[in-house]
C-alpha positions in Angstrom: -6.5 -7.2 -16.6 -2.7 -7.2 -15.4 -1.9 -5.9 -12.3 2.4 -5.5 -11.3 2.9 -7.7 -8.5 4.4 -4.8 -6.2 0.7 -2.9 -6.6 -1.3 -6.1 -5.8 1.7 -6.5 -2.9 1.2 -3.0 -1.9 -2.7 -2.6 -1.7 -3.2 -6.6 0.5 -0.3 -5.0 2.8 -2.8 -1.6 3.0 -5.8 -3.4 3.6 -4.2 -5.9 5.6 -2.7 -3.6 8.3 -6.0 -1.2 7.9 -8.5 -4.5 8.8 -6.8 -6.8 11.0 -4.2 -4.2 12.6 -1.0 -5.9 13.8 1.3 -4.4 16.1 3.9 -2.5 14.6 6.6 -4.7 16.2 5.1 -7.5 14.1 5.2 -5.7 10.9 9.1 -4.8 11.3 10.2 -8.6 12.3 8.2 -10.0 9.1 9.4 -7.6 6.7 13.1 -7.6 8.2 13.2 -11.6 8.5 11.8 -11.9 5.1 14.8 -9.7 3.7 17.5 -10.9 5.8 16.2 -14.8 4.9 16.2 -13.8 0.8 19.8 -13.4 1.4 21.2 -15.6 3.2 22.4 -19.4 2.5 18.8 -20.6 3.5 17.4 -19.1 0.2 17.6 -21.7 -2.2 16.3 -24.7 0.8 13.2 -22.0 1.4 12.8 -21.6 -2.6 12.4 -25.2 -3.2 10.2 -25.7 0.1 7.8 -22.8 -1.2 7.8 -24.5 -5.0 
């Protein structure tokens, strides 16, 4: 069975937020940082540190 990434993304964010319920706060830095570091200079350094 295949399942799209952004679904499988979708439903551990849903039951991640539902069970262990972070602050809101929390949720906005990750989700912000994340974007803000996929596009920055740092991208490639975090790619092959992740790899």
């Amino acid at each position: 069975m295949e399942v799209p990434l952004w679904f499988a993304l979708l439903v551990i964010g849903y039951l991640g937020v539902k069970l262990i319920r972070p602050p809101a706060w929390l949720i906005a830095v990750l989700l912000l940082g994340g974007f803000l570091l996929a596009d920055s200079v740092l991208a490639p350094a975090l790619n092959a540190l992740v790899k």
